[in-house]
C-alpha positions in Angstrom: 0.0 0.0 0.0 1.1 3.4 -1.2 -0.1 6.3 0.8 0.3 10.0 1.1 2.8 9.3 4.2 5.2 7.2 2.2 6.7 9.9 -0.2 6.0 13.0 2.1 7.4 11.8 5.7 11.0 11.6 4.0 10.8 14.6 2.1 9.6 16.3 5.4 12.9 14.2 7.5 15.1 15.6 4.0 14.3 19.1 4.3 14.6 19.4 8.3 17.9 18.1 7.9 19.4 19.9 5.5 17.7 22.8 6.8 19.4 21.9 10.4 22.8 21.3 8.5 22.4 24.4 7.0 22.3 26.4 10.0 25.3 24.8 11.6 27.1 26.1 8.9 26.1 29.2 9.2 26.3 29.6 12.6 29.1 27.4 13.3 31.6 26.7 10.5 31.3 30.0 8.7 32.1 32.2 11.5 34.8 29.8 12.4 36.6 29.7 8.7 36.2 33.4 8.5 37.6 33.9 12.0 40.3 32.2 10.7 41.1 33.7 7.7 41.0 37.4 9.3 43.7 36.0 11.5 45.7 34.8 8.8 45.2 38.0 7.3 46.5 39.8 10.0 49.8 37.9 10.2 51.5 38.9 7.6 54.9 40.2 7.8 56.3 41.8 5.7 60.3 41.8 7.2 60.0 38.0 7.6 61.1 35.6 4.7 57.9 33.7 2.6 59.1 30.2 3.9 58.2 31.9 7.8 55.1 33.0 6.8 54.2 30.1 5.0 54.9 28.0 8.5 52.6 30.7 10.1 49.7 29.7 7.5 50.3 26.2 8.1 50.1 26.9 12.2 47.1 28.8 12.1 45.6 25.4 9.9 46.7 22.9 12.2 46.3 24.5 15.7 43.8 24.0 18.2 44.6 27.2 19.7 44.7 30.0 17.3 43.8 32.8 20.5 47.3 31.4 21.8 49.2 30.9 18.8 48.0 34.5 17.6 49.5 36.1 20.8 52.3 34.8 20.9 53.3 35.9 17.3 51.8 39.1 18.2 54.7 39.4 21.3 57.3 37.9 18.8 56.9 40.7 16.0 56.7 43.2 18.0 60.0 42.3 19.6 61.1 42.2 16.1 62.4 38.4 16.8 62.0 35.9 14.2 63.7 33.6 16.5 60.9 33.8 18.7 58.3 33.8 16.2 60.1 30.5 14.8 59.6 29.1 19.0 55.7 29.8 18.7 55.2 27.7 15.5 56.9 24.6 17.0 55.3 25.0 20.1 51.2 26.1 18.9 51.3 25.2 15.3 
């Protein structure tokens, strides 16, 4: 038997979901990747050598702590000390 419920409860279970997965994304995941790329952004240095600032992109896309990674390359350039900066990739990155 073929009823009314058989075709419209999925389509009704399909659109809640992706209507739920939708909001997650922007709610969650957008702010997140966009957060991300501002602090990318804002990390660019322009005394420091490509291959540096190409090790601080690829910290900022494996860290798990951006806020801490972030400041610490904040004290670093403003000490003007790529040694340092070179310390908070190894140890946030």
């Amino acid at each position: 038997m073929l009823g009314a419920g058989t075709f419209i409860n999925p389509l009704i279970k399909l659109i809640v979901t992706l209507i739920i997965l939708g909001a997650i994304y922007l709610f969650f995941v957008k702010p997140a990747l966009d957060t991300t790329n501002n602090a990318l952004d804002s990390f660019n240095f322009p005394d420091i050598s490509n291959d540096v600032q190409s090790q601080i992109n690829d910290a900022f896309d494996t860290t798990n702590d951006s806020d801490q990674l972030r400041a610490c390359l904040k004290r670093a350039a403003e000490a003007g000390n790529q040694h340092r900066i070179q310390v908070c990739i190894n140890k946030f990155g």
